[in-house]
C-alpha positions as CSV (number, residue, x, y, z in Angstrom):
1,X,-1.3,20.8,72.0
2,X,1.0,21.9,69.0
3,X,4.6,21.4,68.8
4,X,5.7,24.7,66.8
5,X,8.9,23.5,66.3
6,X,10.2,25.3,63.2
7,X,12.7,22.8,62.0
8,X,9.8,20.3,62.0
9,X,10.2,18.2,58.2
10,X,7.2,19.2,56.5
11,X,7.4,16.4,54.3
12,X,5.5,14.9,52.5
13,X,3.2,17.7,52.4
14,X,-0.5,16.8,53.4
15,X,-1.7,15.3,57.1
16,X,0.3,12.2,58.8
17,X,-0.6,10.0,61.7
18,X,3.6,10.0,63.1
19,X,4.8,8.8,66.3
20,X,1.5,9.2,68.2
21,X,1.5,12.9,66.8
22,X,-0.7,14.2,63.6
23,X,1.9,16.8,61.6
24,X,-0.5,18.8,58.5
25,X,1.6,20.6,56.2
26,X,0.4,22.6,53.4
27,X,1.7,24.9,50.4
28,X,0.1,28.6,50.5
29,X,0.4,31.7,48.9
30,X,-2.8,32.9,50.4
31,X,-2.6,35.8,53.1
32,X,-4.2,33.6,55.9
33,X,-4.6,29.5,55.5
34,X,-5.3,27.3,58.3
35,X,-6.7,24.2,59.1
36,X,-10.4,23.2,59.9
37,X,-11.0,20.4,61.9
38,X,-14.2,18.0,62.0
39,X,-15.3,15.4,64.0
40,X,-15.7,12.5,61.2
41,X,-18.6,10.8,62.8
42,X,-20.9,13.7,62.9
43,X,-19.3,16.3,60.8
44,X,-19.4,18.9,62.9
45,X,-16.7,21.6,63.1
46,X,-14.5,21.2,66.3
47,X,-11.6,23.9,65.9
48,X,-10.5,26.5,63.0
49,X,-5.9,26.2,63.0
50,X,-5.2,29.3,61.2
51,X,-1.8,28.8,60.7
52,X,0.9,31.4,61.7
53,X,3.7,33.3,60.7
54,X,6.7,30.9,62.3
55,X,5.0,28.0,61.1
56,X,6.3,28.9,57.2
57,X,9.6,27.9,55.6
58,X,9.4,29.0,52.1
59,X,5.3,28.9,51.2
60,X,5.1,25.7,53.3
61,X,3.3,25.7,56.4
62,X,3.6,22.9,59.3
63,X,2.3,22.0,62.2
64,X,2.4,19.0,64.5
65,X,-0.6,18.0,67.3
66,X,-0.6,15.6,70.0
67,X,-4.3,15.8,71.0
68,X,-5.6,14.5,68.0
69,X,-7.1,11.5,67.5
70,X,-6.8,10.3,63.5
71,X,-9.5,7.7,63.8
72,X,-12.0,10.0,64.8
73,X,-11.2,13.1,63.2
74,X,-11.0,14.6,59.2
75,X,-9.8,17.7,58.2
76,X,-10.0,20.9,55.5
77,X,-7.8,23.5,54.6
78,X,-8.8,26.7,54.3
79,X,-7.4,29.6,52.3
80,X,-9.1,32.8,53.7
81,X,-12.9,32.4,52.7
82,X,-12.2,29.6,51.2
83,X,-12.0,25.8,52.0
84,X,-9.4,23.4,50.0
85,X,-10.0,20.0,49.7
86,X,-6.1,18.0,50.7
87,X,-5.1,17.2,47.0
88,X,-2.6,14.5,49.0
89,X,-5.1,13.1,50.9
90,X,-5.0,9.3,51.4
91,X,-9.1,8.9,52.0
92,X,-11.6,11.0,52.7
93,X,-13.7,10.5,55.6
94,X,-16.9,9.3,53.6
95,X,-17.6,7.2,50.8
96,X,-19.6,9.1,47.7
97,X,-21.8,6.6,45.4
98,X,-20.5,6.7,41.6
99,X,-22.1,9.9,39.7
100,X,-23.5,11.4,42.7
101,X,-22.9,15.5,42.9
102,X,-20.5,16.3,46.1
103,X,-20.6,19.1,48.3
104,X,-17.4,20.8,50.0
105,X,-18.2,18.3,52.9
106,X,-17.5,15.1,50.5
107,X,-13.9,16.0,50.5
108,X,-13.3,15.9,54.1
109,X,-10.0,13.7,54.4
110,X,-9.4,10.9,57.1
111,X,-6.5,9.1,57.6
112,X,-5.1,5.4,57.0
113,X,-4.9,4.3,60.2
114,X,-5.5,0.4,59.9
115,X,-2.7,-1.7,58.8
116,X,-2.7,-4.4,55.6
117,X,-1.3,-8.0,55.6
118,X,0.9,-8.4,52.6
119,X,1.4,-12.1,53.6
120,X,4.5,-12.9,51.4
121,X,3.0,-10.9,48.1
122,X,6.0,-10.2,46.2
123,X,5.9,-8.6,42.6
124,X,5.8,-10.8,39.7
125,X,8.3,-8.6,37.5
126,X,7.3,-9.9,34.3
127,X,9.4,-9.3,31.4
128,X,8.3,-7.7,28.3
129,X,8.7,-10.4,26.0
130,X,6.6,-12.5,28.1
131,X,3.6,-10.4,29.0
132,X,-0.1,-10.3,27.7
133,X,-1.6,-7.0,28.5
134,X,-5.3,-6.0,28.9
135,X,-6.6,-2.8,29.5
136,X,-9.8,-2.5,31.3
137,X,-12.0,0.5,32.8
138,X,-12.6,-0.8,36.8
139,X,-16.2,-0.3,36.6
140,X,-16.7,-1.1,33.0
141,X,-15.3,-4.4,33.2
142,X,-17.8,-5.8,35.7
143,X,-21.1,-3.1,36.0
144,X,-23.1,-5.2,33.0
145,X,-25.6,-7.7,34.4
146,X,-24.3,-10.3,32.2
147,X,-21.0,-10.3,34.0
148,X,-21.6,-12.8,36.6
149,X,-19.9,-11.3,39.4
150,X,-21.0,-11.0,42.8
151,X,-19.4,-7.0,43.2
152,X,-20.4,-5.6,39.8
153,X,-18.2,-2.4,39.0
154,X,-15.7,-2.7,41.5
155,X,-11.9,-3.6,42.6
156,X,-13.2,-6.9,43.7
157,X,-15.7,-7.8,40.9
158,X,-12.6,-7.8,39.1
159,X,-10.6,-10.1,41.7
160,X,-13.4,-12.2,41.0
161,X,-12.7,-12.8,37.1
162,X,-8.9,-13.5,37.6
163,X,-9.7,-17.3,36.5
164,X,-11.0,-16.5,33.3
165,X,-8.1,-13.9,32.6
166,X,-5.9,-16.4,33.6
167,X,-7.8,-19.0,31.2
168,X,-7.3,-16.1,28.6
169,X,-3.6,-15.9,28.3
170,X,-3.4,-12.2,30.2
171,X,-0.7,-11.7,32.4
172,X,-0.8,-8.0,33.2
173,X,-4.0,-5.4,33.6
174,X,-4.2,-1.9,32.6
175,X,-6.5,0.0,34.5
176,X,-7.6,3.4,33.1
177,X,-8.1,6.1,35.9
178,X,-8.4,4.2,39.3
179,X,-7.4,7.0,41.4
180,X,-9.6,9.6,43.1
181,X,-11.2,12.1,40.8
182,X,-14.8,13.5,40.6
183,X,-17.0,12.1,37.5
184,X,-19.7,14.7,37.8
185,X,-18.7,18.4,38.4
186,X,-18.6,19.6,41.7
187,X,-21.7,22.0,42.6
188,X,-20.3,25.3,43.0
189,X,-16.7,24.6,41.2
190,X,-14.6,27.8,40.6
191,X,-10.8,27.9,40.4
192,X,-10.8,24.4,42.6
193,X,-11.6,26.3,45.7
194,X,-15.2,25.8,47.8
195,X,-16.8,29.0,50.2
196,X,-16.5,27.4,53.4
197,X,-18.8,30.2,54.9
198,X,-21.6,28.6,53.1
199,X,-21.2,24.7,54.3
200,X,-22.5,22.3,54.0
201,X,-23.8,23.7,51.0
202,X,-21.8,25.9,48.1
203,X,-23.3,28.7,46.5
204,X,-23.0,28.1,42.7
205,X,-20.6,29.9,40.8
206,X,-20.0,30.9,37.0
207,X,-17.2,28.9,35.4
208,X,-15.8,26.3,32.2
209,X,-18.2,23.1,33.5
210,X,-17.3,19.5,32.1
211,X,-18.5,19.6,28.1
212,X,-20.7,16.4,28.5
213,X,-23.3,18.6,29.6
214,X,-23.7,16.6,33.1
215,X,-23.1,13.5,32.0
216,X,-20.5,11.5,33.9
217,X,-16.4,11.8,33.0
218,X,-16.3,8.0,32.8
219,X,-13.1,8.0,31.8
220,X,-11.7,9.9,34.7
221,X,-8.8,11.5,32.6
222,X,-8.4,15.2,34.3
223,X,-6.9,16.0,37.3
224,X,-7.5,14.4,40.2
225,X,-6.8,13.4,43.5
226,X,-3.6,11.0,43.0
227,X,-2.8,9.6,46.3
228,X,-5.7,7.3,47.0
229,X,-8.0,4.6,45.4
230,X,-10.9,5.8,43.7
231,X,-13.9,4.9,46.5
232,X,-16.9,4.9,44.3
233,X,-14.9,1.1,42.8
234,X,-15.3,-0.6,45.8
235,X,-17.7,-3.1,46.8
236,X,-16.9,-2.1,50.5
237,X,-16.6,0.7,52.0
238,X,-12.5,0.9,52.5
239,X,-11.4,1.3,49.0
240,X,-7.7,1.2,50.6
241,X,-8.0,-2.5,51.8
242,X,-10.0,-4.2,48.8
243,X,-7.4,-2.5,46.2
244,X,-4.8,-4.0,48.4
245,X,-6.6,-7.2,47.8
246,X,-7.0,-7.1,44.4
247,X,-3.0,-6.7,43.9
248,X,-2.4,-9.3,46.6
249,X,-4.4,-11.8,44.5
250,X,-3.5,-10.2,41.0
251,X,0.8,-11.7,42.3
252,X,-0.6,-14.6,44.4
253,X,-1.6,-15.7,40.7
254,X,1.5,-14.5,38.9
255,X,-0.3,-11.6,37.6
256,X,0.9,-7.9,37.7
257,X,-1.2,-4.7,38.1
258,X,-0.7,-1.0,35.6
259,X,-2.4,1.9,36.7
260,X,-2.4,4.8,33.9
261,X,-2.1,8.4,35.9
262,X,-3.2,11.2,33.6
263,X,-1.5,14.5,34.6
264,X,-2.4,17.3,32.8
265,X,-0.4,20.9,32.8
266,X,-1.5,22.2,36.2
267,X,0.0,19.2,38.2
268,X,3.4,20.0,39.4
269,X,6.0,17.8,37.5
270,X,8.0,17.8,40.6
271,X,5.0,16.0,43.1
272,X,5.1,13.6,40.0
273,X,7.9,11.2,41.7
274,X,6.4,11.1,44.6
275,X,3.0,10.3,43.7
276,X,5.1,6.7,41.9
277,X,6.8,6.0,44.8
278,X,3.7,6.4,47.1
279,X,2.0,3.9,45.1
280,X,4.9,1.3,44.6
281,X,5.4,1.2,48.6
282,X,1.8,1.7,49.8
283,X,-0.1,-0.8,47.0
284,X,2.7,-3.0,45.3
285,X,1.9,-2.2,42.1
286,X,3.8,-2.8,39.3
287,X,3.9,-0.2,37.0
288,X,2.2,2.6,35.3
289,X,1.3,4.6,31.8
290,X,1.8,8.1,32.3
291,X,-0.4,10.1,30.0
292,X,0.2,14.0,29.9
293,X,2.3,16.1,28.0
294,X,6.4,17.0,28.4
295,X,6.3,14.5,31.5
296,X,9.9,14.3,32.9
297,X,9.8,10.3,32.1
298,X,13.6,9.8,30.8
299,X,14.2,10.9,35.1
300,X,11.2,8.8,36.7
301,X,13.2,6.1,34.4
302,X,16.4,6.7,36.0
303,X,14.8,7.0,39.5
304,X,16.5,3.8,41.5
305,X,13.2,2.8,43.7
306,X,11.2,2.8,40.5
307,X,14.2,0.7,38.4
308,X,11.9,-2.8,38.5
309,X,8.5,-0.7,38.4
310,X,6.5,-0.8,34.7
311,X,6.7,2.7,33.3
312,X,4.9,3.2,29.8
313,X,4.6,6.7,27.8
314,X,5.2,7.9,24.1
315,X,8.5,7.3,24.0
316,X,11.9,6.8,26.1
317,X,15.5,7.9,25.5
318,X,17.6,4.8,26.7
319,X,20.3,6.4,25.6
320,X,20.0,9.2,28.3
321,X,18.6,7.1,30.8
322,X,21.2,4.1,30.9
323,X,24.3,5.6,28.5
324,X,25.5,3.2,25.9
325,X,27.6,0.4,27.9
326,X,24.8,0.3,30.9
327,X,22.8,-2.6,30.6
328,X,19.6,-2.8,32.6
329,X,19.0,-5.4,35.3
330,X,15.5,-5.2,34.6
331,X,14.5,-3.3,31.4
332,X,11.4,-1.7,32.9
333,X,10.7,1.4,29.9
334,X,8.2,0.5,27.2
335,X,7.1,3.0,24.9
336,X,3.3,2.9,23.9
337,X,2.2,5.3,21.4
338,X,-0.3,4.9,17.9
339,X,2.5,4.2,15.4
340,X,1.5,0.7,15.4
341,X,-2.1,1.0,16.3
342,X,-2.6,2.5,12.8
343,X,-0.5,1.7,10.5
344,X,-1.4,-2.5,11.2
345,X,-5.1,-1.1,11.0
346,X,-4.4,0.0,7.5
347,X,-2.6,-3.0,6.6
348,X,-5.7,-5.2,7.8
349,X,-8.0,-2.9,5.5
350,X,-6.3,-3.7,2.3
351,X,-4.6,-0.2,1.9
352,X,-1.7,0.2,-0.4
353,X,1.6,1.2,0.3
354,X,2.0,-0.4,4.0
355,X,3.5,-3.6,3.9
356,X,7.5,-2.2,4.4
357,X,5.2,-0.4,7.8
358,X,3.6,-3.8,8.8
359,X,7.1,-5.4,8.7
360,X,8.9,-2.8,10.4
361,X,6.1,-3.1,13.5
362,X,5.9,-6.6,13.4
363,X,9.9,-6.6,14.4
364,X,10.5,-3.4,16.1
365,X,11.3,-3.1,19.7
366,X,13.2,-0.8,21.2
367,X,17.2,-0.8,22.8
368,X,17.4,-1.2,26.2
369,X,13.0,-0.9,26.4
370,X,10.3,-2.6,25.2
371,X,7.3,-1.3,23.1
372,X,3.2,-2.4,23.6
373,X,1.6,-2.2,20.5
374,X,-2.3,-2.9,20.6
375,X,-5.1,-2.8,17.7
376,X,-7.9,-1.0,19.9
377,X,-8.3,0.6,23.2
378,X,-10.1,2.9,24.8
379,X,-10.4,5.6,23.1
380,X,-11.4,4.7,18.9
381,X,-13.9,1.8,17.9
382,X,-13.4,-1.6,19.5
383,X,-11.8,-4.8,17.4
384,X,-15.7,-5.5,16.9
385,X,-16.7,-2.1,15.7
386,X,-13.1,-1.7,13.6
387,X,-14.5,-4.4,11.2
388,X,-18.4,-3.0,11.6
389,X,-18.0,0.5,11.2
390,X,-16.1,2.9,8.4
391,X,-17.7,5.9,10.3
392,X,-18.1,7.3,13.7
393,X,-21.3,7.4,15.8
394,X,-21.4,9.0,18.9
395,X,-24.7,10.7,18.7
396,X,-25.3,9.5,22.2
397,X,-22.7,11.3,23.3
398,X,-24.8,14.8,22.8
399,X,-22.1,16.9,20.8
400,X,-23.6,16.1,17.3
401,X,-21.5,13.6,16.4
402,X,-18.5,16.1,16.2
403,X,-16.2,14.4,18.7
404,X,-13.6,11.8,18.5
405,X,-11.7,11.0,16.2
406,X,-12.8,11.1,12.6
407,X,-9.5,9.1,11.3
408,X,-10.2,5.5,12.4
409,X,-8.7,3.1,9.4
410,X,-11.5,0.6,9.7
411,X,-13.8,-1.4,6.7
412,X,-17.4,-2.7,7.6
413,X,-16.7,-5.0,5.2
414,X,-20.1,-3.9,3.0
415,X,-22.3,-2.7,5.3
416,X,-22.8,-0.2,8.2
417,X,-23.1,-1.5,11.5
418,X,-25.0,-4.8,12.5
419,X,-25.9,-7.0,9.7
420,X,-27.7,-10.4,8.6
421,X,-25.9,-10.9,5.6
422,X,-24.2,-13.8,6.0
423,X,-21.1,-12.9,3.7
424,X,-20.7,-9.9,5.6
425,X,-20.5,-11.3,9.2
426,X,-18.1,-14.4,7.9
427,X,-15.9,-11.7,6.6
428,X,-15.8,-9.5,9.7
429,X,-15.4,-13.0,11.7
430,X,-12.3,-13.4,9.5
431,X,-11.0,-10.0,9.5
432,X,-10.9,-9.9,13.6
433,X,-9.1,-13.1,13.8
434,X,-6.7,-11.7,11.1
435,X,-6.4,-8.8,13.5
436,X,-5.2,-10.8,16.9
437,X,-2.9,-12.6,14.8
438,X,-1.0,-9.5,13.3
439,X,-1.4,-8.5,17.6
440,X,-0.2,-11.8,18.4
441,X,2.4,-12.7,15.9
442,X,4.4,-9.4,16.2
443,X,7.4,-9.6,18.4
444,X,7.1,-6.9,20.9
445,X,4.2,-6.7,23.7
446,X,0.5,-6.9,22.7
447,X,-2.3,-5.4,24.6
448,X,-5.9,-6.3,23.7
449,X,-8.7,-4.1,25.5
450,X,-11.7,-5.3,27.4
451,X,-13.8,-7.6,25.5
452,X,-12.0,-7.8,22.1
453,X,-11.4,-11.3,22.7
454,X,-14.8,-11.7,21.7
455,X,-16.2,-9.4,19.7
456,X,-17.5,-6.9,22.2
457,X,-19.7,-3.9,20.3
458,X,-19.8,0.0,21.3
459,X,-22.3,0.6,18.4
460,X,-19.8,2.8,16.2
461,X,-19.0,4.9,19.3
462,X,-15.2,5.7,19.4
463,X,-15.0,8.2,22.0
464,X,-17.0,6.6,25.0
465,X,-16.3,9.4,27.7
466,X,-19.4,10.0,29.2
467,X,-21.1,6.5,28.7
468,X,-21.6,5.1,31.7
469,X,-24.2,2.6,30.6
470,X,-24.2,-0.5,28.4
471,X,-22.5,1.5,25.6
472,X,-19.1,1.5,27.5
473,X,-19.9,-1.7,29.6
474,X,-19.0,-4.7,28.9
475,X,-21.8,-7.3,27.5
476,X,-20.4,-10.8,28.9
477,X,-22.9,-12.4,26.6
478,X,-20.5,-11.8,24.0
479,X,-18.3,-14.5,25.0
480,X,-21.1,-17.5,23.8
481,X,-22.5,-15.7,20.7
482,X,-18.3,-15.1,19.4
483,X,-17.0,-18.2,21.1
484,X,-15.4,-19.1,17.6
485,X,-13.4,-15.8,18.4
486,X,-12.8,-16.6,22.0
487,X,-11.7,-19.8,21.2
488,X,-9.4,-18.2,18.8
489,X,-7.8,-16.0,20.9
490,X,-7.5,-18.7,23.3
491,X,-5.3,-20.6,20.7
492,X,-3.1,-17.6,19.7
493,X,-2.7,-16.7,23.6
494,X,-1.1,-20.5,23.8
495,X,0.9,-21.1,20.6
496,X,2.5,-17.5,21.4
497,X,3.5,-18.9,24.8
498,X,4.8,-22.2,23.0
499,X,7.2,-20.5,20.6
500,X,9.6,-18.2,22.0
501,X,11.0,-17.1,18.7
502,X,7.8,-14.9,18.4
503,X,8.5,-12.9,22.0
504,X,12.4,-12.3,21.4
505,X,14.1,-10.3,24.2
506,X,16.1,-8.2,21.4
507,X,14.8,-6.8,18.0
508,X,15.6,-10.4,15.2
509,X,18.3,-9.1,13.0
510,X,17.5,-10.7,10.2
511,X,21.2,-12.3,9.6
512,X,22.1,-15.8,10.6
513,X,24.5,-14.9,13.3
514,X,25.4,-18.0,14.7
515,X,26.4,-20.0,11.1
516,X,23.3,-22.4,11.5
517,X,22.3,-21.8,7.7
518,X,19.3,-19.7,8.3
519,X,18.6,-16.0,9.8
520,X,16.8,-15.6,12.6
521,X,14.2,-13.4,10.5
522,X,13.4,-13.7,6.6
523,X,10.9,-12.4,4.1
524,X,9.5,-14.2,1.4
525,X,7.6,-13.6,-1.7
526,X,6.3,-15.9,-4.7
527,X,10.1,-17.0,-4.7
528,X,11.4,-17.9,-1.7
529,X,14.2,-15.5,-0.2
530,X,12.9,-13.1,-2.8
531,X,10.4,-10.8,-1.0
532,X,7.9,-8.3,-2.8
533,X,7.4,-5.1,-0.8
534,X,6.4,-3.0,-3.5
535,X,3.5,-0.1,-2.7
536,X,1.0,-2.4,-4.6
537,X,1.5,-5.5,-2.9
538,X,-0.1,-6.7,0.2
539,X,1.0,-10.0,0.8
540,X,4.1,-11.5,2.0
541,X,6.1,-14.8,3.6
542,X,7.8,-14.4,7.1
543,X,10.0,-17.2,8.7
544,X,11.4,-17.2,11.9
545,X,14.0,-19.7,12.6
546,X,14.0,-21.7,15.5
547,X,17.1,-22.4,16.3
548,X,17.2,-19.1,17.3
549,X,14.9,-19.8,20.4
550,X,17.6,-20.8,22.2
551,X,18.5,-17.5,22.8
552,X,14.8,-16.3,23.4
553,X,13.8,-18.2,26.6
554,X,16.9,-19.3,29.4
555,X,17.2,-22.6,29.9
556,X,15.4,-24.0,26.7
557,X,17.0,-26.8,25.3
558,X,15.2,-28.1,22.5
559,X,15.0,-25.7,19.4
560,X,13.9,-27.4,16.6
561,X,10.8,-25.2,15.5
562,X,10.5,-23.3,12.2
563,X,7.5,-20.9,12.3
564,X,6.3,-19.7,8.6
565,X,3.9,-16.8,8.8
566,X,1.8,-15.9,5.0
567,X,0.3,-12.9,5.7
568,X,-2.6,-11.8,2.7
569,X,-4.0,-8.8,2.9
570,X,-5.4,-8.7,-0.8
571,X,-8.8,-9.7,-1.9
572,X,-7.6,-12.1,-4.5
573,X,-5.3,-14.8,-3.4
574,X,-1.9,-15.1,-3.9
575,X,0.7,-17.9,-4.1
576,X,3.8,-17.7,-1.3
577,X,7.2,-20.0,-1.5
578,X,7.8,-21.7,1.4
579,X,12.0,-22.4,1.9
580,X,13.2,-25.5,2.1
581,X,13.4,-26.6,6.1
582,X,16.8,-29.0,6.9
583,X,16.8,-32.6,6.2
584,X,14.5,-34.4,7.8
585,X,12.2,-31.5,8.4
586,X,8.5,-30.8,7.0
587,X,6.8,-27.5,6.5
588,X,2.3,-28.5,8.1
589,X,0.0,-26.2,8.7
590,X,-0.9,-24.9,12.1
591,X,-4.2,-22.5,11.7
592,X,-4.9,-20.5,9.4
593,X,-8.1,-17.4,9.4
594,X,-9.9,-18.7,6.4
595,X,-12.4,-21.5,8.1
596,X,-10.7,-24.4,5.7
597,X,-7.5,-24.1,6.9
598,X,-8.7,-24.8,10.2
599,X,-7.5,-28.4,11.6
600,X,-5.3,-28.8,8.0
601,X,-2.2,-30.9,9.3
602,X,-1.5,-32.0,5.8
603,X,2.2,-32.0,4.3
604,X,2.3,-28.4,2.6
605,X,3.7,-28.1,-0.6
606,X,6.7,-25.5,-0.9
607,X,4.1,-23.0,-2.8
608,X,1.0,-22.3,-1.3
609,X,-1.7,-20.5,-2.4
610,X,-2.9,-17.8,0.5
611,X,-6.9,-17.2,0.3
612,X,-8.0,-13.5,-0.1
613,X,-8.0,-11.8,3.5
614,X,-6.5,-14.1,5.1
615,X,-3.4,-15.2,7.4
616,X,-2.1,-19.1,7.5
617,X,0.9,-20.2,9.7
618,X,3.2,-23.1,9.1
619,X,5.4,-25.0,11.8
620,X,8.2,-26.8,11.1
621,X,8.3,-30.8,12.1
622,X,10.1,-34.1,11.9
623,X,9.2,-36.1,8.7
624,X,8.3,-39.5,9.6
625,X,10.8,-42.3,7.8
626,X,9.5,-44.5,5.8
């Protein structure tokens, strides 16, 4: 029984289980469109709905039915000859394995019908300058053997490594594509539409077919189906419920999920909004990157239900989303784009002309926003690779070599991929720990990428796409044969956490704007106060004050820490002044890259001589009396 009342909402467009009542509504400008009806057990067709005339307001058509049942049924739509797939579906009525080919019939849509207890799961609502990111690709993460997890690949494999991210220092994920989309072209693809006259199978047709040649799109970054978890990453077989799990443990341990939704040109800007909200009320999570181009973001900013929801993308105009006297309640905007991905890469390589860059970075974040800056990620080499690698190699990839990027500002530091020189592997050892310092020192949000903590290799392959093998996935064994790096990264993740001078809530401005004697920021050089920034020189003194941190955490009331950060980029070393700290005050070394500065707690003389390639930090402390 249909109720063909015409002033029925048709929103939001799709098929929804309401008030005992199933309403579809769907956008056509076909001549005749309908509805084809299945049983979802068997598959078989019960009933073709064409749709009529009075059931249209504008090109949207809607209809609401009483005799359906949701929990046995899944549905089509159909545009004359043929069938279209609900791009709004919330789950289809069958789960596909990962790269298997689907047929018209894989796309048959169900309907959420179970409920989900949130418990008390509330959002974590970290704040920029407090949050670790780490981008990871669901399956990736998990699919290697050596990753220990019961559910390799999957939403809950990587519930099941929230201890060790924890143990890490991470705070917030990054997933790339965990939506719906289709990995391996569809059989019979043309214009998005499938012959329904033909079903189950499709006739093939002629048409532009993905350019890996029938490998997978591991990645997942084209258009796809945005209102529902990606299946084929769950362990079980109701990807709904154990991605609600995975964000119900991800805030039950003060953790907070980012989903990255790619839309490319032919998704309507205006479902954009909508697609947000869904996620924010039906999955809790916490924010998202937006990749696409001329994406309405300054709007999806100013949107109140999404004004305490993460939203990342090239860049932000807070000055159009907030006006100049508006100040935020939650400054939720964080621009996340390549300026500092190379020009820090450059600066670890020993190229001239980019310290003025490297300090600019190392400071910069945003009004009103904040700003994620990251040395690797998915796309480009990995840290490993960056200091392994000065060319590309993605023969595996089967496009002779000719894709990715060709402009990746890395060093092998002598020799081309995997080596046994000993000098060679001590230097790349140094050169990545130089790396997650400059990530970790800087003052605006870092994000490290799957694996980076210690030392995980794609072979030279920046452009991963179609790798869904032990290329792309992630080799756990790296965390014993680089536990020097883990360990590392472990120590950075920590002192960063100790010293809230180094995670300010406001760009430092480099004055000493509350009289204490020293600015919150200064550069240093040979002489101290006296900075070289020169093109030719690649080495250079920065002191944070910390009385300053104060101001940097609420609540804080000791600030008695001066951080002292020589930064030498050269490969000869070079002597740095250190400024004199307040009476009573001594200048020790914390850590520093080069292996003998490890462990040094020795009174530091006020010049210091920085090794080649290398990065040494000094802390401020109380001199004992004597």
């Amino acid at each position: 029984m249909a109720d063909n009342n015409l002033r029925e909402n048709p929103y939001p467009l799709g098929a929804h289980a309401e008030g005992g009542a199933v309403r579809f509504s769907f956008a056509s400008k076909a001549a005749s469109c309908g509805i084809m009806l299945y049983d979802k057990a068997s598959g078989r067709l019960r009933q073709r709905i064409p749709f009529a005339r009075e059931d249209r307001t504008g090109y949207v058509y809607c209809r609401k039915f009483y005799d359906i049942d949701p929990k046995d049924s899944s549905y089509l739509f159909f545009e004359e000859d043929y069938l279209v797939p609900d791009e709004r579906a919330r789950v289809f009525s069958r789960k596909i394995p990962y790269g298997r080919d689907r047929e018209a019939e894989d796309l048959k849509a169900g309907f959420l019908t179970e409920g989900f207890d949130w418990g008390e799961d509330r959002p974590p609502r970290i704040p920029y300058n407090k949050v670790v990111a780490y981008c990871m690709h669901v399956r990736g993460f998990t699919k290697h053997a050596s990753s220990g997890v019961v559910h390799r690949g999957t939403f809950a494999g990587i519930a099941e490594k929230i201890p060790y991210l924890k143990e890490i220092g991470v705070t917030t994920l990054e997933l790339q594509p965990a939506y719906e989309f289709m990995e391996i072209p569809m059989r019979g693809e043309c214009r998005g539409y499938y012959p329904y006259m033909a079903e189950p199978g499709v006739v093939d047709c002629p048409g532009k077919r993905d350019r890996s040649g029938g490998k997978p799109n591991y990645w997942g970054y084209k258009k796809g189906f945005y209102y529902m978890p990606k299946a084929a990453y769950a362990a079980s077989d109701n990807a709904s419920a154990e991605f609600k799990e995975l964000v119900k443990a991800l805030h039950a341990n003060g953790m907070e999920l980012i989903m990255q939704f790619y839309f490319p040109v032919e998704v309507k800007r205006s479902e954009i909004p909508e697609i947000l909200r869904f996620w924010v009320l039906e999955y809790h999570v916490d924010g998202f990157h937006l990749l696409g181009e001329n994406l309405q973001t300054d709007l999806l900013a100013a949107e109140d239900l999404l004004a305490d929801t993460k939203l990342w993308y090239y860049h932000f105009d807070t000055g159009k989303i907030y006006g100049r006297e508006e100040k935020p309640l939650y400054p939720h905007a964080a621009e996340y784009n390549d300026a500092w991905y190379y020009d820090m890469r450059r600066f670890l390589k020993g190229d001239g002309g980019m310290l003025n860059g490297m300090l600019y970075h190392m400071r910069h974040i945003p009004e009103k926003a904040g700003c994620i800056h990251y040395l690797s990620n998915y796309y480009g080499f990995t840290l490993a690779d960056m200091v392994s690698y000065d060319y590309k190699h993605n023969e595996a990839n089967g496009e002779d070599n000719r894709d990715g990027s060709d402009y990746n500002c890395s060093w092998n530091c002598g020799d081309e991929g995997a080596t046994r020189r000993q000098s060679v592997r001590r230097l790349r050892m140094k050169q990545m720990k130089n790396a997650l310092c400059l990530l970790m020192l800087s003052q605006s949000t870092p994000l490290i990428f799957m694996g980076d903590e210690f030392g995980n290799s794609q072979k030279g392959n920046n452009n991963p796409y179609c790798q869904d093998n032990a290329i792309a996935w992630l080799d756990w064994g790296g965390m014993t044969k680089n536990a020097e790096l883990l360990e590392f990264w472990k120590m950075l993740a920590e002192f960063r956490r100790s010293h809230p001078i180094l995670r300010p809530e406001k760009e430092l401005r480099l004055m000493d704007y509350i009289a204490c004697g020293y600015p919150d920021l200064s550069y240093h050089g040979r002489n101290a106060w006296s900075p070289q920034t020169e093109e030719y020189y690649r080495h250079i003194g920065i002191m944070l004050c910390g009385i300053y941190e104060k101001s940097c955490e609420a609540g804080r009331e000791t600030a008695d820490t001066f951080l002292y950060l020589a930064f030498n980029m050269h490969w000869e070393s070079h002597k740095l002044a250190l400024p004199r700290l307040p009476k009573g005050m001594k200048w020790e070394t914390a850590f520093g890259t080069e292996r003998r500065e490890q462990g040094d707690r020795c009174e530091a003389e006020l010049m210091r001589s920085i090794p080649p390639r290398s990065i040494t930090v000094f802390v401020s402390s109380v001199r004992e009396e004597k």
